[in-house]
PAKE-543235 format. One line per field, with one value per residue: z, x, y of N, C-alpha, C in turn; residue number from 1. Coordinates in steps of 0.2 Angstrom, whole numbers. Atoms other than C-alpha are relative to their C-alpha. Layout:
BEGIN
n.up c(Z	...)
n.east c(X	...)
n.north c(Y	...)
ca.up c(Z	...)
ca.east c(X	...)
ca.north c(Y	...)
c.up c(Z	...)
c.east c(X	...)
c.north c(Y	...)
pos c(NUM	...)
END
This chain:
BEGIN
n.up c(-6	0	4	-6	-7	5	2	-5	-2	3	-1	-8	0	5	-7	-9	-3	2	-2	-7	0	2	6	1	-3	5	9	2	-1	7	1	-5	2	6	-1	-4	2	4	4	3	8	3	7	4	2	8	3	1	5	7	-1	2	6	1	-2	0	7	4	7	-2	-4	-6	-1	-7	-6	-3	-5	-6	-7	-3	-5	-5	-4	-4	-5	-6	-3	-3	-7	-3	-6)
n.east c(4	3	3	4	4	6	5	2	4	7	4	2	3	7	2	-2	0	-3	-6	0	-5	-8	-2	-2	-4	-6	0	-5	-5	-4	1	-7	-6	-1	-4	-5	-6	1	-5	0	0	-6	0	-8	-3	-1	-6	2	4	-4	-4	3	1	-6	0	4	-4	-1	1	7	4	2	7	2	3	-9	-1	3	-2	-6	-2	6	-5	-5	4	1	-9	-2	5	0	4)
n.north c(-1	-7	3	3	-5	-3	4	0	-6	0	2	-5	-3	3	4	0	1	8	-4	-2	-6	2	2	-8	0	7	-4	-6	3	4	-8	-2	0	-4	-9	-1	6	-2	-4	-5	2	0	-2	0	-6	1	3	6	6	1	8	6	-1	3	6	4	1	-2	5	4	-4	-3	-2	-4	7	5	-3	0	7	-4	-5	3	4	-6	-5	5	3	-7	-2	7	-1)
ca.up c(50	44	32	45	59	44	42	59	64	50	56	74	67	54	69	86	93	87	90	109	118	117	98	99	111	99	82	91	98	81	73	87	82	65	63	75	64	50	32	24	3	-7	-23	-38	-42	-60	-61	-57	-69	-81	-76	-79	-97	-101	-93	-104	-120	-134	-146	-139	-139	-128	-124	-111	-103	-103	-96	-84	-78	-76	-67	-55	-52	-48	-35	-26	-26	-18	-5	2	16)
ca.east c(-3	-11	-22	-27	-34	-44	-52	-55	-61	-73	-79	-81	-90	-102	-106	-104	-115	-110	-90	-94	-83	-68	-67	-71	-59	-45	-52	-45	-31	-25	-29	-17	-4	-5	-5	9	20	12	24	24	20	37	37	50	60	63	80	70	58	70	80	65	63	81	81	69	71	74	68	50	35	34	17	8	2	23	27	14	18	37	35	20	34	47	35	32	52	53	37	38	26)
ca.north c(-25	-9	-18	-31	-17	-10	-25	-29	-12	-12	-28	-20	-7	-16	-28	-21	-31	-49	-40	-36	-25	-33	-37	-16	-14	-27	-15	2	-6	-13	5	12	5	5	23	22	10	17	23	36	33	35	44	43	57	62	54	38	37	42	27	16	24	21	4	-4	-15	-7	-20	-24	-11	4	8	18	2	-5	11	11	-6	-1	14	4	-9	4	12	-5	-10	7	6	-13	-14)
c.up c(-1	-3	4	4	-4	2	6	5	-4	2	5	-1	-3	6	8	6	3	3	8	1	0	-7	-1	0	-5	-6	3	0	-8	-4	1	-2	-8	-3	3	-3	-6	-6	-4	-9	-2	-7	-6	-2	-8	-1	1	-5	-5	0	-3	-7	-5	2	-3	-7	-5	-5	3	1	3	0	5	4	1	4	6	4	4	4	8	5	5	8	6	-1	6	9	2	5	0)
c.east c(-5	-9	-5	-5	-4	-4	-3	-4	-6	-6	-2	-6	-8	-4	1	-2	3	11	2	5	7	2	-2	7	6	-1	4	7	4	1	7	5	1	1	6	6	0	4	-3	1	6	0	3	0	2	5	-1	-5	4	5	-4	-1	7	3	-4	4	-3	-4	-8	-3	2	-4	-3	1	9	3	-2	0	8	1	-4	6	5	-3	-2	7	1	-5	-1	-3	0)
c.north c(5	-3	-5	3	2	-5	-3	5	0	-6	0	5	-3	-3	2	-4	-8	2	0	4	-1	0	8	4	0	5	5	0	0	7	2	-1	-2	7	1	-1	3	3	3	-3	3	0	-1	6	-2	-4	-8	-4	2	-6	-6	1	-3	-5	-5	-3	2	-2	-3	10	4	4	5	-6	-3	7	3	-4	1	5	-3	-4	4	4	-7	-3	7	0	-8	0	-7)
pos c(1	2	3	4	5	6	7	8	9	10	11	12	13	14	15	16	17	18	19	20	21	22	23	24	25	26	27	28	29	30	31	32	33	34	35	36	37	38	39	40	41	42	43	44	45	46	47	48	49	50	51	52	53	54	55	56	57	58	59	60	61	62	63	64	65	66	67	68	69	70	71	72	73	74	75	76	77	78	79	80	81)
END
């Protein structure tokens, strides 16, 4: 939803006139309640990225780029929006 009301808002702003006052009206609104509903970002604790280092396989590579992707993943299982 958050994501939507941006994009709606923006194109209220860009365009006000084309918009009128209702699809202004529609952008704060949506706003509104996004920030309402809005979640808070959700961090990993050491014992989590240590889980994802001690999680991985042993027998392939482990690069920046694989430990960057693995802890990326770990960050979006954890903040699902």
């Amino acid at each position: 939803m958050s994501r939507e009301a941006m994009k709606m808002a923006l194109e209220a702003l860009e365009n006000p006139w084309e918009a009128g006052p209702d699809g202004v009206a529609d952008a704060i609104i949506a706003l509104r309640q996004a920030l309402e509903t809005g979640r808070e970002w959700v961090g990993l604790t050491d014992q989590e990225i240590n889980s994802v280092c001690y999680k991985r396989d042993w027998t392939a590579p482990w690069t920046n780029t694989t430990f960057a992707r693995a802890i990326e993943a770990k960050l979006r299982e954890k903040n699902k929006w």
